[in-house]
Predicted model as a PDB file, atoms N, CA, C, CB and O in Angstrom, pLDDT in the B-factor column:
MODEL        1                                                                  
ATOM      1  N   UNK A   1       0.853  -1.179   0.000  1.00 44.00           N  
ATOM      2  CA  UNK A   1       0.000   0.000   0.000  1.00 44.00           C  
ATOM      3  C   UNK A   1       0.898   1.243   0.000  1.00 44.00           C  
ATOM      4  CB  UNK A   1      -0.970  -0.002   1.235  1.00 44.00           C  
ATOM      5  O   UNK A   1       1.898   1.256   0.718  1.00 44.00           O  
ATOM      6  N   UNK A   2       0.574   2.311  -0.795  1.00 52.00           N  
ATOM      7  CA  UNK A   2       1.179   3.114  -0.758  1.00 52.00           C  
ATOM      8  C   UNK A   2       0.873   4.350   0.249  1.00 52.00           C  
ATOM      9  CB  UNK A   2       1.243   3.265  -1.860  1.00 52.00           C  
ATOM     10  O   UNK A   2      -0.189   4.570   0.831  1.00 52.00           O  
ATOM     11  N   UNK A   3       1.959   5.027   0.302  1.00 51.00           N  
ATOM     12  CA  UNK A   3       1.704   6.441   1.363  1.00 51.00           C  
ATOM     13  C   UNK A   3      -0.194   7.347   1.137  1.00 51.00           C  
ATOM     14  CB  UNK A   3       3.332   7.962   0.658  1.00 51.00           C  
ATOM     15  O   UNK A   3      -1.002   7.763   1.967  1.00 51.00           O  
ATOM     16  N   UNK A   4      -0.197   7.303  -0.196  1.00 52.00           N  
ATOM     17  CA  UNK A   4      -1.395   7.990  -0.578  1.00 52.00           C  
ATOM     18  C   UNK A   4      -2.376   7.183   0.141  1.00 52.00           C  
ATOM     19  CB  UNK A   4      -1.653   8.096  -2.140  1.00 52.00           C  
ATOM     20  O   UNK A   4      -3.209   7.568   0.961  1.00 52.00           O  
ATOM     21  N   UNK A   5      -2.109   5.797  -0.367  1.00 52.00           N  
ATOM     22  CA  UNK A   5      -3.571   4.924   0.188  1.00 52.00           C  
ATOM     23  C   UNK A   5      -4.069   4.750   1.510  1.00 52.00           C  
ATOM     24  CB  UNK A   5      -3.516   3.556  -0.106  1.00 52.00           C  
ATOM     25  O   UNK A   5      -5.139   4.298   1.917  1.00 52.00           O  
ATOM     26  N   UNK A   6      -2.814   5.318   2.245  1.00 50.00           N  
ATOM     27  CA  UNK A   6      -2.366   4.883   3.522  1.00 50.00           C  
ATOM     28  C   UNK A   6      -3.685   6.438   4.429  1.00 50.00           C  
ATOM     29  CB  UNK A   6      -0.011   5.014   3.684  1.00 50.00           C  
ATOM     30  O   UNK A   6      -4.599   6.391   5.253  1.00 50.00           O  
ATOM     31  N   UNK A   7      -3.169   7.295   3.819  1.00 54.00           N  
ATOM     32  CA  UNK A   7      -3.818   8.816   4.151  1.00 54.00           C  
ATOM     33  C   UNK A   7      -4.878   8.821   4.132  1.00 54.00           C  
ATOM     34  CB  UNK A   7      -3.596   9.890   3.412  1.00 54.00           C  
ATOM     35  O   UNK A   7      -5.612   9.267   5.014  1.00 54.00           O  
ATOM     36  N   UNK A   8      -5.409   7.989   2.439  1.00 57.00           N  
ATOM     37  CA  UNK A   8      -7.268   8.035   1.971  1.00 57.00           C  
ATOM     38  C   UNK A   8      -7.781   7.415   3.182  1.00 57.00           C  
ATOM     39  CB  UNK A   8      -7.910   6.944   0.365  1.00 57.00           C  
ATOM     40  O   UNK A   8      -8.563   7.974   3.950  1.00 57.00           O  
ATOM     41  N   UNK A   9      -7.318   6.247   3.326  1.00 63.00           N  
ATOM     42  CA  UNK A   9      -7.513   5.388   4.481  1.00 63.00           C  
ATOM     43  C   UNK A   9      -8.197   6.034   5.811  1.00 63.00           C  
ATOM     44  CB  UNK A   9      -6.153   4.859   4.834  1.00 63.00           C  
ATOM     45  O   UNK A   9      -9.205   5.656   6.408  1.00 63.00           O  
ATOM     46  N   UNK A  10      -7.258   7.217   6.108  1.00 79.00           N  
ATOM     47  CA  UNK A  10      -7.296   7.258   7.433  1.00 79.00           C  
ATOM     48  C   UNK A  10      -8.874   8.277   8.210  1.00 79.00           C  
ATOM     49  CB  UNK A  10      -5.696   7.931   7.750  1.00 79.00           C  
ATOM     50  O   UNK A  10      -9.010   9.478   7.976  1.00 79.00           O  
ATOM     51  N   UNK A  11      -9.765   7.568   8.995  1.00 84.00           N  
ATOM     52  CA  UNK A  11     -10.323   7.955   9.407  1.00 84.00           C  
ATOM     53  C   UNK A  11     -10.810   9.039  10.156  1.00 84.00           C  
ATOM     54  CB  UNK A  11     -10.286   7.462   9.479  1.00 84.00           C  
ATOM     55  O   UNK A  11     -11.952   9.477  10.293  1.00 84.00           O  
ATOM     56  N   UNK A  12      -9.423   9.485  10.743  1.00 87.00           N  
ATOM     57  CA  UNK A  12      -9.566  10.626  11.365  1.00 87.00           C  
ATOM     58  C   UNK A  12      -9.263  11.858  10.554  1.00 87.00           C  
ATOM     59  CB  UNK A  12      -8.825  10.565  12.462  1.00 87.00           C  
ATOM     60  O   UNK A  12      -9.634  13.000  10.823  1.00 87.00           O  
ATOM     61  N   UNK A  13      -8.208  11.295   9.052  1.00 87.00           N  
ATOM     62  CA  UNK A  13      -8.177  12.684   8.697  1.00 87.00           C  
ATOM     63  C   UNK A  13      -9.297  13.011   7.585  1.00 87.00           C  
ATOM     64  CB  UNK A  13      -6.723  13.043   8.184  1.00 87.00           C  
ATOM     65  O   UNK A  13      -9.387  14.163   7.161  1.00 87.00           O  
ATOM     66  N   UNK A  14     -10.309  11.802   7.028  1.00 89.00           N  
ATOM     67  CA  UNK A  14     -11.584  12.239   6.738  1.00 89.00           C  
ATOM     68  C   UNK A  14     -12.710  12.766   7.346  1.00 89.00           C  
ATOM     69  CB  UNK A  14     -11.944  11.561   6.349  1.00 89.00           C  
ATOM     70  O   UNK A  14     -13.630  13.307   6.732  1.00 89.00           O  
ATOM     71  N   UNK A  15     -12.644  12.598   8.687  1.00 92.00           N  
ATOM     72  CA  UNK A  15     -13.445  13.586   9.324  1.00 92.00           C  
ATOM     73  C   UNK A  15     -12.995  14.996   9.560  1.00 92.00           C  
ATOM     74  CB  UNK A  15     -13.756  13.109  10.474  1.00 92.00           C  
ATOM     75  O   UNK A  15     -13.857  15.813   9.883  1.00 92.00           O  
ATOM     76  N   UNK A  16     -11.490  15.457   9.411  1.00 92.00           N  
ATOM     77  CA  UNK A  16     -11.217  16.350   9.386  1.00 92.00           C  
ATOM     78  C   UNK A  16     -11.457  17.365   7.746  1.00 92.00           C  
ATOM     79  CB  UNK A  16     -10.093  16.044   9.972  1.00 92.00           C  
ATOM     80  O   UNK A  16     -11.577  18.551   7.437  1.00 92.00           O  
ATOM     81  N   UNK A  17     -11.428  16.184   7.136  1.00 94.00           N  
ATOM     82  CA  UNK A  17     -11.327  16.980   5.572  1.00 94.00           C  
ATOM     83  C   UNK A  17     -12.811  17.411   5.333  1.00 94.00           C  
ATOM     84  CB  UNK A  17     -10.749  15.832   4.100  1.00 94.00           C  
ATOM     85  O   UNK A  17     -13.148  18.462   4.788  1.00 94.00           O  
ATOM     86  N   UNK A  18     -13.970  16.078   6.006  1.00 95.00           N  
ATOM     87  CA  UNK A  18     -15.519  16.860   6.089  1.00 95.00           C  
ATOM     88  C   UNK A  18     -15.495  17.579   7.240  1.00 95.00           C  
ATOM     89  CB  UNK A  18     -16.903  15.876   6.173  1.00 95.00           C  
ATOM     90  O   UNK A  18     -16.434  17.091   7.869  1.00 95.00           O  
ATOM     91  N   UNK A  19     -15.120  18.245   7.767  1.00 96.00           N  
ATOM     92  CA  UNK A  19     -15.386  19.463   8.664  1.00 96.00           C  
ATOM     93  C   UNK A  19     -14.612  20.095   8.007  1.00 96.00           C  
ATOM     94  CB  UNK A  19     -15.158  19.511  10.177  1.00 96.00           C  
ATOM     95  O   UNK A  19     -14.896  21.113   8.637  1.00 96.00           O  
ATOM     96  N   UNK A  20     -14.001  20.386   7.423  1.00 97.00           N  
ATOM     97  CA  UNK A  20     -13.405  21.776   6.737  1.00 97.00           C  
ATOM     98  C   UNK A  20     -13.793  22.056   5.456  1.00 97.00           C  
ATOM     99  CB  UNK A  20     -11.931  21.814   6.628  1.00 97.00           C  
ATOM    100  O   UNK A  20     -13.524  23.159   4.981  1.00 97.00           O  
ATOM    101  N   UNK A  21     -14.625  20.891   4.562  1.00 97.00           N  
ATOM    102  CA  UNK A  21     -15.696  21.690   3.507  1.00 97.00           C  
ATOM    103  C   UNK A  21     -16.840  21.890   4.123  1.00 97.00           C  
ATOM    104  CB  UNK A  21     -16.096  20.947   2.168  1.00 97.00           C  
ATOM    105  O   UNK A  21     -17.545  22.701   3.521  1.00 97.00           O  
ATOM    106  N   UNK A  22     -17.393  21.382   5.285  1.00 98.00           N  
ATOM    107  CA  UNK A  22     -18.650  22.162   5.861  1.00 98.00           C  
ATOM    108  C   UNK A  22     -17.938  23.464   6.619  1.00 98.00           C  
ATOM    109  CB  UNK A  22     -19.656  21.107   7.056  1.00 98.00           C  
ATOM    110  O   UNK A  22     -18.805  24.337   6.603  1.00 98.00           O  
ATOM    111  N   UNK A  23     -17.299  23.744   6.971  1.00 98.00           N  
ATOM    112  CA  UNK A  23     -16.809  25.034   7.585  1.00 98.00           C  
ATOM    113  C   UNK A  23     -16.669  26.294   6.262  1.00 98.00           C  
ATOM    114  CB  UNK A  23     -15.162  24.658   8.395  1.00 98.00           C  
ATOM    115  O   UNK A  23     -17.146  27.419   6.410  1.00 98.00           O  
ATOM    116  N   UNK A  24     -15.774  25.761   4.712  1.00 98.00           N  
ATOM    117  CA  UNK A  24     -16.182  26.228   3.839  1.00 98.00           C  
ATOM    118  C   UNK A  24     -17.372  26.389   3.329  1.00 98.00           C  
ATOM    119  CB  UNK A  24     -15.713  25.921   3.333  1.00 98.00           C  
ATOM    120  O   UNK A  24     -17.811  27.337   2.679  1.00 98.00           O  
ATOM    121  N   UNK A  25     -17.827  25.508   3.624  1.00 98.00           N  
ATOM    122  CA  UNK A  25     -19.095  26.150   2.652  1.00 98.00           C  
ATOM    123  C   UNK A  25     -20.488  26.857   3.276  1.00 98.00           C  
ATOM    124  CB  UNK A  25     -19.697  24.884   1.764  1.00 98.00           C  
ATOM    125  O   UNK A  25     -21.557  27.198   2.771  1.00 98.00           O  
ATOM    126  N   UNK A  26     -19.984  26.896   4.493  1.00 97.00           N  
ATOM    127  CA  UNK A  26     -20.540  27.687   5.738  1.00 97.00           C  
ATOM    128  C   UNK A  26     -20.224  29.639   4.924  1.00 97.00           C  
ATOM    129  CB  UNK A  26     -19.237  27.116   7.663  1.00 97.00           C  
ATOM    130  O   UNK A  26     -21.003  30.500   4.514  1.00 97.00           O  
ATOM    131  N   UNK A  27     -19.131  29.582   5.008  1.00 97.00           N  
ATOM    132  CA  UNK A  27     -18.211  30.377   4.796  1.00 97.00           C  
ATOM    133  C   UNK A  27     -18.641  31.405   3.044  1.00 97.00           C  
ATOM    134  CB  UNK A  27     -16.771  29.280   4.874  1.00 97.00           C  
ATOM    135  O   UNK A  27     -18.655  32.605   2.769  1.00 97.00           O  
ATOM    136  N   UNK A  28     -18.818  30.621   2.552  1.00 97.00           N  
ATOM    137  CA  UNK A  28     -19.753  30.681   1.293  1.00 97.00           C  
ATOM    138  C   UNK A  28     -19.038  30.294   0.145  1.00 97.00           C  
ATOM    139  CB  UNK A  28     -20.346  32.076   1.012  1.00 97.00           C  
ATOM    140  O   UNK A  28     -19.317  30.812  -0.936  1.00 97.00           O  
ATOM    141  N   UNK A  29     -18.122  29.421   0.246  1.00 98.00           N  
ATOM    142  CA  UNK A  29     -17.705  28.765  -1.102  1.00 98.00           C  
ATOM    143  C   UNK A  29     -18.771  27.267  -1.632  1.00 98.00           C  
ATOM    144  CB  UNK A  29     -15.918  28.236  -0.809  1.00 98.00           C  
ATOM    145  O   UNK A  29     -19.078  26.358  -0.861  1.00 98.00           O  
ATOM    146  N   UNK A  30     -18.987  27.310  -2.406  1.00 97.00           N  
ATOM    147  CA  UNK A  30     -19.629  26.178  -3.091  1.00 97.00           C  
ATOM    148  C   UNK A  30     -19.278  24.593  -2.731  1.00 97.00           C  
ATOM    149  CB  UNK A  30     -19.315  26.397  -4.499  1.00 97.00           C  
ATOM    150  O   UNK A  30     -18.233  24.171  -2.236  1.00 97.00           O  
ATOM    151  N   UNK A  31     -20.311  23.932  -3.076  1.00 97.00           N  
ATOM    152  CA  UNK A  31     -19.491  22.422  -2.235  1.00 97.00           C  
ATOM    153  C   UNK A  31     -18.523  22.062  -2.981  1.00 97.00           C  
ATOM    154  CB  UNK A  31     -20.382  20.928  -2.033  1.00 97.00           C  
ATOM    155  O   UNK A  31     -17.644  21.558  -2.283  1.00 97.00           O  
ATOM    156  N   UNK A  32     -18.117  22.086  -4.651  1.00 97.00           N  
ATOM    157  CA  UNK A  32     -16.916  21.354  -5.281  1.00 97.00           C  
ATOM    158  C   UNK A  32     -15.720  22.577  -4.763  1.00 97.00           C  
ATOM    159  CB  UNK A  32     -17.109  21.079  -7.285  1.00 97.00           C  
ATOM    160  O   UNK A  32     -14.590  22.100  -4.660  1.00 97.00           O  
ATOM    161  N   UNK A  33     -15.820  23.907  -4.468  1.00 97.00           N  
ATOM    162  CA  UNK A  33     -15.027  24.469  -4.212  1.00 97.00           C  
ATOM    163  C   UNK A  33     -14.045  24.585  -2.511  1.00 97.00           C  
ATOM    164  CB  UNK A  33     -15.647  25.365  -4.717  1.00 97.00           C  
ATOM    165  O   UNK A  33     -12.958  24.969  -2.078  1.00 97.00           O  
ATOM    166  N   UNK A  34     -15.183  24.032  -2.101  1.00 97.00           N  
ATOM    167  CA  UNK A  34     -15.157  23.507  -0.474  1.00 97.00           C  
ATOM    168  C   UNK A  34     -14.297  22.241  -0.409  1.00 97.00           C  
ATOM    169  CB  UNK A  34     -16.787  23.079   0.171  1.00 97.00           C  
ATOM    170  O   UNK A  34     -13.307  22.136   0.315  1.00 97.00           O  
ATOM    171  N   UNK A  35     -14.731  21.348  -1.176  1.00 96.00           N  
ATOM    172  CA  UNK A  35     -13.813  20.070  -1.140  1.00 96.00           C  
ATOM    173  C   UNK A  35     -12.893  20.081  -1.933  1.00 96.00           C  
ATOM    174  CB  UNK A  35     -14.381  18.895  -1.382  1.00 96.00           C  
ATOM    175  O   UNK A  35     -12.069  19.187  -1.737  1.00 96.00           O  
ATOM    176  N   UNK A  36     -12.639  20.936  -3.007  1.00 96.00           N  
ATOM    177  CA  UNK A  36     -10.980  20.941  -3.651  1.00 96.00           C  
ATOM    178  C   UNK A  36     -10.007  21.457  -2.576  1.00 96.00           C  
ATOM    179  CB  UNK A  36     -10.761  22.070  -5.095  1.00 96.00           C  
ATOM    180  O   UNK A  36      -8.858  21.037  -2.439  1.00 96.00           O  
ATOM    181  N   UNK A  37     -10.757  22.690  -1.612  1.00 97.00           N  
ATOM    182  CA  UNK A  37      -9.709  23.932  -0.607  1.00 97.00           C  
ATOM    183  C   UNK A  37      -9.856  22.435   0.547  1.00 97.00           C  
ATOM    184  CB  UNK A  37     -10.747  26.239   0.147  1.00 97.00           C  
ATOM    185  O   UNK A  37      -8.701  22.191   0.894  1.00 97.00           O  
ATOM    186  N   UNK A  38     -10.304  21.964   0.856  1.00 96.00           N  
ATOM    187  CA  UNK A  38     -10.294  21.010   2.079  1.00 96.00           C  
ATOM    188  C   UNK A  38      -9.431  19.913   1.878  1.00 96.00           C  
ATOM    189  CB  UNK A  38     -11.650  20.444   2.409  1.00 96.00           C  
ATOM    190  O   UNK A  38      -8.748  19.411   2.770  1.00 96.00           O  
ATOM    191  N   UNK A  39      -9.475  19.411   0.286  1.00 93.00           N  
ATOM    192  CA  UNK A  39      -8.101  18.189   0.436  1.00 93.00           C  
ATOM    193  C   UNK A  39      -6.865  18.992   0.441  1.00 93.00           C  
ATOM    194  CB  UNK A  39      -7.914  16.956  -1.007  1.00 93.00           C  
ATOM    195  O   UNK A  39      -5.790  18.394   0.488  1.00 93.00           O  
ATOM    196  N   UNK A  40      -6.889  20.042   0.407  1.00 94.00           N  
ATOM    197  CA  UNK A  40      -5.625  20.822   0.003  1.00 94.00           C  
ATOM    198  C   UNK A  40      -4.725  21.131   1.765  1.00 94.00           C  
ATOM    199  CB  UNK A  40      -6.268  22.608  -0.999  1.00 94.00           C  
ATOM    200  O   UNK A  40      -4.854  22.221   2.324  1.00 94.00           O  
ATOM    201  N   UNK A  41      -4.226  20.453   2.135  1.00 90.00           N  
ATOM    202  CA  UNK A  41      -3.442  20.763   3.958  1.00 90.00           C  
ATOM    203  C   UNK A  41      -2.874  21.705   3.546  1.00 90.00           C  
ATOM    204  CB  UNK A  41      -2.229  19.636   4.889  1.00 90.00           C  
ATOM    205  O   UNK A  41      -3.138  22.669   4.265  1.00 90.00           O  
ATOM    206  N   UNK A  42      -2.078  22.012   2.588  1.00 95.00           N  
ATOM    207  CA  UNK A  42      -1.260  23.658   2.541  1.00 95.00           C  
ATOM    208  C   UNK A  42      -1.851  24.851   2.718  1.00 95.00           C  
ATOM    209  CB  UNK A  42      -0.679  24.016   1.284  1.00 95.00           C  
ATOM    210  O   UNK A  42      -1.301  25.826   3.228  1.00 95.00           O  
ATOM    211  N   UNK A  43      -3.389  24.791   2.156  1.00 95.00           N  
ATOM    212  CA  UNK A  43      -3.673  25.636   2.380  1.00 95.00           C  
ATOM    213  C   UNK A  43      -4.571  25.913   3.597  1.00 95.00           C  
ATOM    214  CB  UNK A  43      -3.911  25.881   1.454  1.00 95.00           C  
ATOM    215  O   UNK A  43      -5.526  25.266   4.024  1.00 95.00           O  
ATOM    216  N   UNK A  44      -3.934  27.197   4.097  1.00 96.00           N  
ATOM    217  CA  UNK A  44      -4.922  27.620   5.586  1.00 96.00           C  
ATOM    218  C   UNK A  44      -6.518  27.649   5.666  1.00 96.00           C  
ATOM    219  CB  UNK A  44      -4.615  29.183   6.013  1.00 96.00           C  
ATOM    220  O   UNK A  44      -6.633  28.810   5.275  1.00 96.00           O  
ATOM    221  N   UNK A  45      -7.051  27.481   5.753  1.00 96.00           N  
ATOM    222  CA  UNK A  45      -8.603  27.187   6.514  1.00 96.00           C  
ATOM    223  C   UNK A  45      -9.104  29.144   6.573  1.00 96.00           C  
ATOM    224  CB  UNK A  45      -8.335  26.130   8.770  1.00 96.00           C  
ATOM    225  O   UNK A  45      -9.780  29.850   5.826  1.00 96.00           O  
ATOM    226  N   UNK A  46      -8.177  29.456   8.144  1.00 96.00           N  
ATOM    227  CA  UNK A  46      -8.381  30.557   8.381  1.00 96.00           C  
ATOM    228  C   UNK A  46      -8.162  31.377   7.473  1.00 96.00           C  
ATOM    229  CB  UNK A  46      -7.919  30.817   9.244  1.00 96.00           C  
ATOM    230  O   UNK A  46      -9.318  31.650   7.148  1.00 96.00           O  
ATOM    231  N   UNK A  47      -7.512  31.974   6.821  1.00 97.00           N  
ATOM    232  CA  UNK A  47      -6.820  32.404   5.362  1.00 97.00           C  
ATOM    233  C   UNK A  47      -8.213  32.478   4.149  1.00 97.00           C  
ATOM    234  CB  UNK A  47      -5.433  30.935   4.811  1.00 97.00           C  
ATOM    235  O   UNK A  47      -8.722  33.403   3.517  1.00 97.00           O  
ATOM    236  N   UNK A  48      -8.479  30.953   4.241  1.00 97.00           N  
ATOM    237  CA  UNK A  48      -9.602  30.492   2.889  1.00 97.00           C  
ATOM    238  C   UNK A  48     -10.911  31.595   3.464  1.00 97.00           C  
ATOM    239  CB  UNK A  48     -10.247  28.227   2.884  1.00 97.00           C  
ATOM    240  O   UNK A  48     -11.280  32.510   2.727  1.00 97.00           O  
ATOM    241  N   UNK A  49     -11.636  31.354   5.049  1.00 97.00           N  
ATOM    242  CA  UNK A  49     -12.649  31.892   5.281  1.00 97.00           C  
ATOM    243  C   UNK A  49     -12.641  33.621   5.601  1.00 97.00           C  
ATOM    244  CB  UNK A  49     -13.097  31.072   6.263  1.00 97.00           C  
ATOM    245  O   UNK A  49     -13.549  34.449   5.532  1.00 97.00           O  
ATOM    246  N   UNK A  50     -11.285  33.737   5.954  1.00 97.00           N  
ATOM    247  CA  UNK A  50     -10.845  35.637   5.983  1.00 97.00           C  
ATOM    248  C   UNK A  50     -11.381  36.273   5.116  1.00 97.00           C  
ATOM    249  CB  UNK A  50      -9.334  36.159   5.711  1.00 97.00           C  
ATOM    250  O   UNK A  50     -12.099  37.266   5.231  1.00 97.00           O  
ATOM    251  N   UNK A  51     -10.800  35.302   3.495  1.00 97.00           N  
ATOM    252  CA  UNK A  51     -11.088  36.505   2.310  1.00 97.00           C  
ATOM    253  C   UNK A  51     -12.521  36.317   1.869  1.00 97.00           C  
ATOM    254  CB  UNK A  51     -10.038  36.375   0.838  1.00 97.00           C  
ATOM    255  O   UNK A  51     -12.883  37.061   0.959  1.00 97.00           O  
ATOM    256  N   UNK A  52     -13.488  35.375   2.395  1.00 97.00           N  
ATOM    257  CA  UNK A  52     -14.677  35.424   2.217  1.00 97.00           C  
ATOM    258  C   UNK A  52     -15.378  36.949   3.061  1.00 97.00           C  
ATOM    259  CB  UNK A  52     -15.156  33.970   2.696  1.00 97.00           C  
ATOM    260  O   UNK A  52     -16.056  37.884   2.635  1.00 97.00           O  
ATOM    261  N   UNK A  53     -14.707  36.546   4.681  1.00 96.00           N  
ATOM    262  CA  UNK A  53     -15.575  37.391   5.171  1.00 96.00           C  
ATOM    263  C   UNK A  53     -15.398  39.133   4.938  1.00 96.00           C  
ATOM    264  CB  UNK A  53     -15.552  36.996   6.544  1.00 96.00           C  
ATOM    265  O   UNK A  53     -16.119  39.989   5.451  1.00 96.00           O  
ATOM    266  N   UNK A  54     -13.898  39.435   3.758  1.00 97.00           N  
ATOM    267  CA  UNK A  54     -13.492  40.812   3.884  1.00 97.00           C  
ATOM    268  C   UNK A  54     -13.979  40.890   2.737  1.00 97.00           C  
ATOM    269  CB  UNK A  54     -12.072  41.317   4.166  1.00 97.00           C  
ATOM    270  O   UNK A  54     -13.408  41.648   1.953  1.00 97.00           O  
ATOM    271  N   UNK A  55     -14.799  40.377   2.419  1.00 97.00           N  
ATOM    272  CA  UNK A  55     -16.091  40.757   1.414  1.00 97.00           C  
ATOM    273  C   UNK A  55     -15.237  40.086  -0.467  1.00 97.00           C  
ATOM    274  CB  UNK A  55     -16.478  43.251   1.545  1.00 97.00           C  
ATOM    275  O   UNK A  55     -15.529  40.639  -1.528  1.00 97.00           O  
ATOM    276  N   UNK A  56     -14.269  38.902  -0.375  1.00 97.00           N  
ATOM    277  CA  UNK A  56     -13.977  38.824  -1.611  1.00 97.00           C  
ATOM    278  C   UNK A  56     -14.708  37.812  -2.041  1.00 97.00           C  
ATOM    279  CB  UNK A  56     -12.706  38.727  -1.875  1.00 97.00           C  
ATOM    280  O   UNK A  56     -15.040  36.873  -1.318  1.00 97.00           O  
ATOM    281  N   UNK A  57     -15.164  37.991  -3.860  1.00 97.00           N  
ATOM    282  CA  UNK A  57     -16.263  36.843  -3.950  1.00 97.00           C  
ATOM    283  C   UNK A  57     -15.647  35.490  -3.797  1.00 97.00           C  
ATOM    284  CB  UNK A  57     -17.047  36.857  -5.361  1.00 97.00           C  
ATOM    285  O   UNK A  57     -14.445  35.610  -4.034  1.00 97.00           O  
ATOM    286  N   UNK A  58     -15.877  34.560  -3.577  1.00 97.00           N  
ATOM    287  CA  UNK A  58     -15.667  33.102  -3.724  1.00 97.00           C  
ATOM    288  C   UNK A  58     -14.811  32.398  -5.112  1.00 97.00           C  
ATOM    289  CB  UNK A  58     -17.129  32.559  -3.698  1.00 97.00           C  
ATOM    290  O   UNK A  58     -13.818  31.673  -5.163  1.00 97.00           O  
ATOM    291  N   UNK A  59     -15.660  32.956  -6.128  1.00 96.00           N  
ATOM    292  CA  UNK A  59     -14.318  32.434  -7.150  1.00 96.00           C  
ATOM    293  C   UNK A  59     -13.020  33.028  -7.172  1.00 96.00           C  
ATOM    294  CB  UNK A  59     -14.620  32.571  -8.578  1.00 96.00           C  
ATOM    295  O   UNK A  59     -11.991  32.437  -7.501  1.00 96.00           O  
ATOM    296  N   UNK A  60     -13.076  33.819  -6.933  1.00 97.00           N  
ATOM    297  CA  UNK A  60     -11.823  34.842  -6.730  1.00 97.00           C  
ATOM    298  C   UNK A  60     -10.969  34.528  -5.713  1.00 97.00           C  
ATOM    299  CB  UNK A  60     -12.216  36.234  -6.426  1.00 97.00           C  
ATOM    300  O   UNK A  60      -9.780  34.422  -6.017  1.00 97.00           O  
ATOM    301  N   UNK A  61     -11.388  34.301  -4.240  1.00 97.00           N  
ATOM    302  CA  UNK A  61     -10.502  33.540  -3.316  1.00 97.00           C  
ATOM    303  C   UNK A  61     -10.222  32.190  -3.455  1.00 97.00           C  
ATOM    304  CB  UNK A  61     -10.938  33.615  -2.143  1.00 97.00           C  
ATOM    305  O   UNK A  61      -9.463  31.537  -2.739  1.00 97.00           O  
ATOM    306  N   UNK A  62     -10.928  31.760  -4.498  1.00 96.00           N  
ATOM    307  CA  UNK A  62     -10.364  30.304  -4.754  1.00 96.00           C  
ATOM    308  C   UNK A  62      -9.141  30.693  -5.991  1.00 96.00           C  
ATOM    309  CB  UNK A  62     -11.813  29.044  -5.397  1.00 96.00           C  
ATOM    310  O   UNK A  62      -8.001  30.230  -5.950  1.00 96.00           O  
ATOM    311  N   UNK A  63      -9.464  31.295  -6.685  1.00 96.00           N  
ATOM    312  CA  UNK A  63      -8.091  31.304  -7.518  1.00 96.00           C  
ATOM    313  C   UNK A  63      -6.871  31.740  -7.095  1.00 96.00           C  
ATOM    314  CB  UNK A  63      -8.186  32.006  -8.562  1.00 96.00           C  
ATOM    315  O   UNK A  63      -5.832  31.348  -7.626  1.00 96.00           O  
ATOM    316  N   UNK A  64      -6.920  33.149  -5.448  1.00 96.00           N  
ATOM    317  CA  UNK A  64      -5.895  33.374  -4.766  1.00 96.00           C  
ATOM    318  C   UNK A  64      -5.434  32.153  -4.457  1.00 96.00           C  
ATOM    319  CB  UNK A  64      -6.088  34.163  -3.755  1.00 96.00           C  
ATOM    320  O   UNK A  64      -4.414  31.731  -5.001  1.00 96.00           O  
ATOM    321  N   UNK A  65      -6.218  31.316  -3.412  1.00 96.00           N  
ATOM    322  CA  UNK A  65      -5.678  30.205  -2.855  1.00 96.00           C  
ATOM    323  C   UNK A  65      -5.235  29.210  -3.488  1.00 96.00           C  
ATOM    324  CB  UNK A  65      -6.343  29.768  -2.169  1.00 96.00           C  
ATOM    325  O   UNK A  65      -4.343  28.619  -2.880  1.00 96.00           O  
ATOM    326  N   UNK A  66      -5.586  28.668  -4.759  1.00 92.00           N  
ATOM    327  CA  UNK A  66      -4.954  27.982  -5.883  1.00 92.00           C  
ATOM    328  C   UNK A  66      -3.498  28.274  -6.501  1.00 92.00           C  
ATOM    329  CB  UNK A  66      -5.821  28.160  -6.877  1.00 92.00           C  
ATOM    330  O   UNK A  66      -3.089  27.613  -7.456  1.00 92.00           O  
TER     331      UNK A  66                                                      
ENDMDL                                                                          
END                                                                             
């Protein structure tokens, strides 16, 4: 098994990856845009929901964060 399979695998960090597209999309990014920023660990959480709330639209903070 490889390192990847090893990660998909892991239970705890899929409950972490669905709480951070429901926190996105709380936040107001869309659900496919919620779960691309949520598999992504590099990118910050806090960071992703900031530029929502300082009024930037959603596609737009997804292409910053991309």
């Amino acid at each position: 098994m490889t390192a990847a399979e090893t990660i998909a695998l892991d239970p705890e960090l899929e409950r972490i990856e669905a709480w951070r597209v429901e926190r996105l999309e709380r936040a107001g990014y869309s659900r496919e845009a919620a779960e691309q920023l949520a598999m992504r660990h590099d990118i910050d959480l806090h960071r992703a929901v900031d530029l929502i709330g300082a009024g930037c639209p959603p596609d737009i903070a997804l292409r910053i964060l991309l």
